[in-house]
N, C-alpha and C positions, 0 to 999 in steps of 0.2 A: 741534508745528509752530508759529512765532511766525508772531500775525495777520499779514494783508495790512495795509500800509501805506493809511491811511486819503487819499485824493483832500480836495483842498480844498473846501468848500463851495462850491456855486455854478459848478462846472467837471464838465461829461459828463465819464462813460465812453466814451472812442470803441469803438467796434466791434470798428476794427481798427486797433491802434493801431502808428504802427512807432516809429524813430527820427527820422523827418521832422516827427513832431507834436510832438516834445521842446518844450519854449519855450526862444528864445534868454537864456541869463543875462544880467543888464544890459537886457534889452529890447529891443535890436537884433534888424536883419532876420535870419532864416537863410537861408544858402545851399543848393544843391541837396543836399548832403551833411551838413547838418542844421547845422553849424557857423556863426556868427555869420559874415557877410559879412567883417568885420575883422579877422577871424583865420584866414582858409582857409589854406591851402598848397597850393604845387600838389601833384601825384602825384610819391611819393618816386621818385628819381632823375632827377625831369624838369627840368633846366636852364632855366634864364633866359635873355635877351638874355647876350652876351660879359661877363663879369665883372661882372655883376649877381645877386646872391642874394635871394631874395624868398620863398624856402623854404629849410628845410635842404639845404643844398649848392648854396646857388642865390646866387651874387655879385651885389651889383648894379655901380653905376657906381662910379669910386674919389670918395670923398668924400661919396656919395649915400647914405643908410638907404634898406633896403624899405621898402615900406608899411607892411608889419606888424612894427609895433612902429617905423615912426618920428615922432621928434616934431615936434609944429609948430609954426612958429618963433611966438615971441609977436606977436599983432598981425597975422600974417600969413592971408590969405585962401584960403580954398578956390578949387577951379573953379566952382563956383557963386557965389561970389561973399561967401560966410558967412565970418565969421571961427570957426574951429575953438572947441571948448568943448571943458572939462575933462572929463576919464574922469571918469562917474559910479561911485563906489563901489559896492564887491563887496554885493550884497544880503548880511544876518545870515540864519544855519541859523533864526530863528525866520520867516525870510520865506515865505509859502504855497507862495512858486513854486519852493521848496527840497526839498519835498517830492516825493522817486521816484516815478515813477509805475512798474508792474506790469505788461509784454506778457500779455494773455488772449488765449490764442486763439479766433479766428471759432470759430465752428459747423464750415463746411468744414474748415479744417485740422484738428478734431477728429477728422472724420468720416475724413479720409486718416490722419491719424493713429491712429486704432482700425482701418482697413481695412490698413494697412501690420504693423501685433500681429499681426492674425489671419492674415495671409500670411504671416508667420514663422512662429506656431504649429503652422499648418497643415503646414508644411513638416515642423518636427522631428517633427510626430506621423506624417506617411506615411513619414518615416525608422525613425520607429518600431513603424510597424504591430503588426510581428507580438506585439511585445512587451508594445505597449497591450490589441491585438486578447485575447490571452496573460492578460491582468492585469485585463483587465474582464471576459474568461468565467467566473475562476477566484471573482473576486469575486459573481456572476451565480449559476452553481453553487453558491457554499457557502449565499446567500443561499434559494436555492430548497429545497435539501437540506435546509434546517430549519422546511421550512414544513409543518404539519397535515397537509394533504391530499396533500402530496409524499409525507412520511414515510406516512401510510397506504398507500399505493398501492405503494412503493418503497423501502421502509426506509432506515437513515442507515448509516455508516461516519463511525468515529473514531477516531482516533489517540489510544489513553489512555495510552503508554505507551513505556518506548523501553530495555529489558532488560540493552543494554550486550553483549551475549552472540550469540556467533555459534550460535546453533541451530541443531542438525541433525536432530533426534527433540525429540517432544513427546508428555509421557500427562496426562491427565484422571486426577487422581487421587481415591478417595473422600472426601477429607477437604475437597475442593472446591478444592485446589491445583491448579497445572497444573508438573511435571517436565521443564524447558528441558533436552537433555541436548548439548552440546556436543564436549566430550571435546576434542582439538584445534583442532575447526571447520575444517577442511580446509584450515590455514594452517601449512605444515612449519616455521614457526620456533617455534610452541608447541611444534608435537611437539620437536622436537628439544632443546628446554628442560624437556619432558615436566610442561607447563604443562596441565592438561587441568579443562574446567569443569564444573560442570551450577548452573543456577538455578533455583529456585522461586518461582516467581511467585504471589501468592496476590490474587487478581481482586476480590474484595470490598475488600482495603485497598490493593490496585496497588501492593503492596511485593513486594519480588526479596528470593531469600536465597542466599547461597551455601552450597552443597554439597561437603564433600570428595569428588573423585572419584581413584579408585584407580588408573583404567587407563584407556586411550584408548578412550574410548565410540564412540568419531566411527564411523559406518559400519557398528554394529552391527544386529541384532534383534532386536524386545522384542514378547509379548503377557502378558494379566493372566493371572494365577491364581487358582483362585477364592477366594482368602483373601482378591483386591482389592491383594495386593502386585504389581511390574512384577519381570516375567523380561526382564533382558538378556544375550544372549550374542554373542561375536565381538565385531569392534575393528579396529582397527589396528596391526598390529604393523610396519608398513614403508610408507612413503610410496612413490610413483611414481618412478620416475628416465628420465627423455626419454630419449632417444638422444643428442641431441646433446650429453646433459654424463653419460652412460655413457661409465666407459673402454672397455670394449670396444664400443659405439658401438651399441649395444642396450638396447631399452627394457625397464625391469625396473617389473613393475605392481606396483599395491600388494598388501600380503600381510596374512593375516588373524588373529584371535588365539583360542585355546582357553578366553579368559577367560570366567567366569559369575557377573554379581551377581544377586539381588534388591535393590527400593528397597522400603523398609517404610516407605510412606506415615505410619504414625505416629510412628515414633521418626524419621523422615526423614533416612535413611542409607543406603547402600548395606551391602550383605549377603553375604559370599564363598559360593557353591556352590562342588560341583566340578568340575572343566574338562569342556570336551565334548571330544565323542571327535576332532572336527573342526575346524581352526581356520578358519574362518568371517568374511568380511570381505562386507557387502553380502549376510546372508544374511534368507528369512523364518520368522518362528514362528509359529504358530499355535494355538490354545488347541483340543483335542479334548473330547467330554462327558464323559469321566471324570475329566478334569485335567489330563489328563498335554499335554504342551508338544512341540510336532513341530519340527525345526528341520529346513533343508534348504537349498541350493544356496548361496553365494558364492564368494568365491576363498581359496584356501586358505594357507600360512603359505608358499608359495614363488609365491603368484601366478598358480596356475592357476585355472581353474573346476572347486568340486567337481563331479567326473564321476556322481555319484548316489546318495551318501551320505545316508543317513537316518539320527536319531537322535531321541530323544523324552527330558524330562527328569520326573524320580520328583519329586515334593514334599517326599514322605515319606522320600526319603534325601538330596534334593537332588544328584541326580548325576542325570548322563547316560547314556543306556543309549543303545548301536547296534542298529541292526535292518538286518543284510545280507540279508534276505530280501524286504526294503523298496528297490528302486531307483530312481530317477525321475530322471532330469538335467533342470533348469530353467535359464533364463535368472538371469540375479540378481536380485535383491526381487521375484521371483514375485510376481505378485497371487494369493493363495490364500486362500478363505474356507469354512467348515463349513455344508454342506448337510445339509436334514430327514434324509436315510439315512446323516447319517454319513461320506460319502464328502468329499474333498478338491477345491473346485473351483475350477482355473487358468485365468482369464478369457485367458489368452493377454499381457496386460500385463506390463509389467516395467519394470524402472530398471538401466540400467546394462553389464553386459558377456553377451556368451552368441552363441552363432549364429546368423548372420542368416537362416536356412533356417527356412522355414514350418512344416515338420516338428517343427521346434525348438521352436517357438512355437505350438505347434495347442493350443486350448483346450480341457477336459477335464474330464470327472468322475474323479476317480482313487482307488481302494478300497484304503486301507490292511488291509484285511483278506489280500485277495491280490494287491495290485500291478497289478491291471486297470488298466488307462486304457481309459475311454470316451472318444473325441473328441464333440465338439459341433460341428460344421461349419456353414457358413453366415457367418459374421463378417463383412462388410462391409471393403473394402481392410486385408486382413491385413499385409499388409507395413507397418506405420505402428502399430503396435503400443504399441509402444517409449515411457516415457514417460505414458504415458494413465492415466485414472482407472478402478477400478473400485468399485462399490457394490452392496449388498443391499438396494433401496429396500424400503421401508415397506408393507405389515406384514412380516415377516419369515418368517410362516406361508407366504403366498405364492409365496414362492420366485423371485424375477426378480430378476435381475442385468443392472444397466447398464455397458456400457462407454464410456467417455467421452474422446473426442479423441486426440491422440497423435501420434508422429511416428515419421521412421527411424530405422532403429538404429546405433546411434553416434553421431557430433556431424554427422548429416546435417542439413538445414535445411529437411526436409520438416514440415508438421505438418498437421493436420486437423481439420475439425468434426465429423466422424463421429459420431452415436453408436448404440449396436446393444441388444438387449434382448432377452435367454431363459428362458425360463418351464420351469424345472429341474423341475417336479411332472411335466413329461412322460416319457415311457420313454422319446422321441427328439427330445429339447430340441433347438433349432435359435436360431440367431441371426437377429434380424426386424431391421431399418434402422430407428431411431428417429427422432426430430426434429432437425436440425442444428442445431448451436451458434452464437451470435451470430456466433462467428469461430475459425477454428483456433488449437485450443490444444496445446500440449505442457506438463505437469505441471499439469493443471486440480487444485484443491480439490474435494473431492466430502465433501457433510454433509448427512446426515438429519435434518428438524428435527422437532418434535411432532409439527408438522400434518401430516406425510407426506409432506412437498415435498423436495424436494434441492436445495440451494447448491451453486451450483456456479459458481465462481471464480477470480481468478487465470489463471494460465499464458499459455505465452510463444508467440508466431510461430514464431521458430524456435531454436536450440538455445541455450539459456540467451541468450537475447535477444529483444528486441522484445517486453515483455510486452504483455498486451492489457487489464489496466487495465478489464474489463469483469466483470457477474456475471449471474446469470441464474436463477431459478427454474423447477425442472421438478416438474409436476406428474402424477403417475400417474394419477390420474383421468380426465383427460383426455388423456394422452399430448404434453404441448404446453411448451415453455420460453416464458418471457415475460422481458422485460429489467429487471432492478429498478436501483439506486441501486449506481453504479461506485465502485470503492474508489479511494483517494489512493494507495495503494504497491503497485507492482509484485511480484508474486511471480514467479519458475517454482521454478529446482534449489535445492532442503535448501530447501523451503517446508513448514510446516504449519498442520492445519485441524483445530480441536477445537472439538465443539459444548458451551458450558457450562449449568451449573445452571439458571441465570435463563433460558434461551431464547436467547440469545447466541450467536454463533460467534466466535472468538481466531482471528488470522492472526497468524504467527509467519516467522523469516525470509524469506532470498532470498539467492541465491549466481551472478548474474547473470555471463556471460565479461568479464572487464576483464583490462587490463596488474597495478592492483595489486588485483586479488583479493576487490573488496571485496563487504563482507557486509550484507544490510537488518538491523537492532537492531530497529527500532518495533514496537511490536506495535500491530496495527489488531483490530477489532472492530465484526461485522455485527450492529446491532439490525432483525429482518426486521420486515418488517409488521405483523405480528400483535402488535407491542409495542405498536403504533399507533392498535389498533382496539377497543378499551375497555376497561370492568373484566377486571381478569384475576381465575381463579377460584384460589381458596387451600385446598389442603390443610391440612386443618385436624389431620387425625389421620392415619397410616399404621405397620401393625407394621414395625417395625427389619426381621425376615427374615421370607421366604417358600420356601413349597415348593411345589416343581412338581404339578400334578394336586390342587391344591386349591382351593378361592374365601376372598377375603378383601374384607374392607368397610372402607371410606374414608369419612373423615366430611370433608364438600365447602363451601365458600362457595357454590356456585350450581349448575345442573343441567350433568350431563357428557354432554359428546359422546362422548367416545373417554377410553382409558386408556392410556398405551403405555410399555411400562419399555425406557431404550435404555442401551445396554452403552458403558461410557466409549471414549474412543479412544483412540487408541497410534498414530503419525503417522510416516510419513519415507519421502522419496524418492519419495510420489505411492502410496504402500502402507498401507493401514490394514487389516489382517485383522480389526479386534474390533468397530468400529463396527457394529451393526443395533438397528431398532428391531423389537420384539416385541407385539404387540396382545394388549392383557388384555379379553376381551368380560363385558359389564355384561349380568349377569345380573338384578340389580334395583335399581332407585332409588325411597328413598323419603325427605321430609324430611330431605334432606342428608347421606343415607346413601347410600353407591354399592357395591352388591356385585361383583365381578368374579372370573372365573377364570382359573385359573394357567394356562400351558399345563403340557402333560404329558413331551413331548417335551425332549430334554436337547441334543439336537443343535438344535435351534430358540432352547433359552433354556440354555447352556450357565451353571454355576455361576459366579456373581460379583456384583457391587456393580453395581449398576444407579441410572438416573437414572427416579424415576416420574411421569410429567405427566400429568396429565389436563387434557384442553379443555372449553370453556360449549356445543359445538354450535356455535359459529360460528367453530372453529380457532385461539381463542383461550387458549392454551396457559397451566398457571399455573408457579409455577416448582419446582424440580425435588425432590422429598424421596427422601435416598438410601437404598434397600430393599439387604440382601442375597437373592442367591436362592442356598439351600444346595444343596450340592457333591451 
């Protein structure tokens, strides 16, 4: 900015200055409108006497000059009496009084003028409220989120990541990868291009890999084997067709497929078995103590729901075997988990298509030995099912299962906080009402962590909508949820939750109702508290495998609380059959020696690649070194 022009020496600053304090050029008086008296004009358009001009457009008399600008005759005398002197000369640019002077404003006009900003300001900002309001919470939260004592109390959420890949299933694999499996992703123009994905996301270096995949994954079922490879079976062999772009004006559902890989986490490929007996769309599997693989209920290759078809896969010959002595009709993605006797337990949960009759839905111990169903009665608003989480909290000896949240069945818009809990070591397990959820969820995240607690996450208000953006720790102990640190991305439908190595939970997509279809990419990731609350303890030694019904000894950074070996997870549709954690009891510690015992039980710790943490006694979890436990 070039300086202010310097005022002459010896001449104030007025105050306030306007164009009346100008000085006249030449010296003469000014008039009211700051102009030299002998040069006024009147106001444009204003006329003189009849043909007199005395301003622009102003005539005087004929023969007569205005004033201004006429000249006086030589010798001749004013009305006063003076004879008239010569126009003194135009002052030079070097004369003082040539120098500009510069309007400052007063104080006041400042003060109106700062008070007229902020009236404007004010305005666009209550125009913009919600947006400000909006833009300085979000700023406020991320600032808080990363403070010490926030993160101790309430852990953090981060977006490490963004896959590209519509997810629909997700496994924890032993080599510490995590298996994005796609297949389509529920968008009929891949299929129909028979474009079908799967990713490998590897967490320590936040690199993706692409995977050739052979056949439409999209909507299958998968659990481990105990070699630690992923059984997937079923597919999609047929998209939906509405009614109204049915020719015959009938809705034709989707249809399922007889396909069967293994993914061999090390050579990291899919693997051809042979077909099931059943072709299987939305169906689940479940891994038994001896190995063998249970597969049961979806919709079949023309659309229906299998009516009660059971089949179990061999390792050993990799084929599928039927068992029509075996019947059970379930809803679709059954929640089904392996309980201490062995027996097959349906929390009454499910994702997707099936009857909406109670009966249909009654929760159950069920004995593959002879086909018995035990009901478990009691469930807290059975009708709301649909959707919900189920889980084997911590320890796994225990035996209680929680059910968690849920809605109607179909794309109703019912959903719930519900959650319910039964203590399966009884002879007449019964469902107890547990502690309600911050707020009704359909497709909650449900994840065991070290310390015994469950995450529990994500899901929607109501049918693939309205997520709720909220998480929540329950703890067994005490029987009690508390509210931790809300995640930035929405999950409900084709969301998964996989707990990793380091103590971590992975949030993977979302498939929310839109016109175009679309799908969450990011992956988020919950660091809980317990990352927050100090030295973590380090396995220092642990054997490669274990056997059931034996004790083995861990060399420890620091004194253990607990030991717990938890079964990777296999994710999709609000259905995890492989997630539990198992308690190894510490039979002795000595100088950084920790002995503990296996359990014995095969149905409790069924054969596979386990994650081992041990805690300091204050639930500070270290991170995870991966054991097998033989077959």
């Amino acid at each position: 900015m070039a300086d202010r022009p310097r005022r002459p020496e010896g001449r104030p600053e007025p105050d306030d200055p306007t164009v009346t304090d100008l000085p006249a050029i030449g010296g003469s008086a000014s008039g009211r409108d700051g102009r030299p008296a002998d040069a006024r004009r009147s106001e444009p358009g204003r006329r003189s006497e009849p043909g007199r001009r005395s301003e622009p457009g102003r005539r005087s008399e004929p023969g007569q000059r205005s004033d201004l600008g006429r000249r006086s005759e030589p010798g001749r005398r004013s009305a006063s009496g003076r004879r008239s002197e010569p126009a003194q000369a135009r002052p030079s640019l070097d004369d003082p009084r040539m120098v500009p002077v510069v309007s400052t404003p007063t104080r006041s006009r400042r003060r109106r003028r700062i008070l007229q900003a902020g009236i404007i300001v004010l305005v666009v900002l209550a125009g913009n409220f919600p947006y400000v309001n909006s833009w300085a919470s979000d700023r406020y939260n991320d600032w808080r989120s990363h403070q010490p004592d926030y993160m101790r109390d309430n852990g953090r959420w981060d977006i490490v990541a963004d896959s590209g890949s519509r997810s629909i299933h997700a496994a924890m694999l032993r080599t510490g990868k995590v298996l994005l499996m796609a297949g389509s992703g529920n968008d009929k123009k891949s299929f129909d291009a028979k474009r079908f994905e799967t990713i490998l996301w590897d967490p320590s270096a936040n690199t993706f890999q692409k995977i050739a995949t052979p056949w439409d994954v999209f909507c299958a079922g998968h659990a481990f084997l105990p070699n630690g490879d992923l059984l997937i079976a079923g597919g999609t062999k047929a998209y939906e067709v509405l009614a109204a772009d049915a020719p015959d004006g009938k809705k034709k559902e989707y249809q399922g497929l007889k396909d069967s890989y293994l993914f061999d986490p090390i050579s990291e490929r899919y693997v051809k078995t042979g077909f099931l007996q059943h072709a299987r769309w939305y169906p689940t599997l479940v891994t038994l103590a001896n190995g063998a693989v249970v597969a049961v209920s979806g919709l079949n290759d023309k659309g229906d729901i299998d009516p009660g078809n059971t089949e179990s896969f061999d390792a050993g010959s990799a084929s599928w075997i039927e068992h029509p002595e075996l019947r059970k009709e379930f809803p679709t993605y059954p929640s089904l988990l392996l309980t201490a006797d062995g027996r097959l337990f349906f929390s009454g949960a499910n994702a997707g298509y099936g009857p909406a009759s109670l009966e249909a839905r009654q929760s159950g111990l069920w004995n593959l030995g002879n086909n018995a169903f035990q009901a478990v009665p009691g469930l807290p608003l059975p009708e709301v099912n649909e959707t919900a989480g189920t889980v084997m909290l911590a320890p796994a000896q225990e035996q209680k299962i929680m059910f968690i949240g849920g809605g109607g069945v179909g794309d109703t818009q019912v959903a719930t906080d519900r959650t319910a809990i039964v203590d399966l070591t009884k002879p007449q397990p019964t469902w107890e009402r547990g502690p309600d959820l911050s707020s009704p969820k359909r497709y909650p995240g449900a994840v065991v962590l070290p310390d015994d607690t469950v995450l529990v996450s994500g899901g929607s208000r109501r049918y693939r909508a309205r997520d709720t953006l909220t998480a929540e720790l329950y703890n067994p102990a005490t029987n009690t949820f508390r509210p931790v640190a809300d995640p930035h991305v929405g999950r409900d439908y084709h969301s998964e939750y996989l707990l990793l190595p380091d103590g971590r939970v992975a949030v993977f997509g979302s498939n929310p109702l839109s016109d175009d279809n679309t799908f969450e990419t990011r992956v988020e990731v919950y660091s809980p508290p317990y990352l927050y609350a100090g030295t973590r303890p380090v396995i220092r030694a642990a054997p490669n495998a274990i056997t059931r019904g034996t004790s083995i000894s861990l060399s420890v950074s620091q004194k253990v609380g607990k030991v717990r070996l938890i079964r990777p997870g296999a994710y999709t549709h609000v259905t995890d059959t492989e997630q539990r954690s198992v308690a190894l009891p510490i039979t002795s510690q000595v100088d950084g020696t920790v002995t503990v015992s296996v359990p014995e039980n095969a149905n409790v710790l069924p054969g596979d690649w386990y994650m081992l943490f041990v805690d300091n006694g204050a639930n500070v979890p270290s991170v995870a070194t991966w054991v097998h436990v033989a077959q």
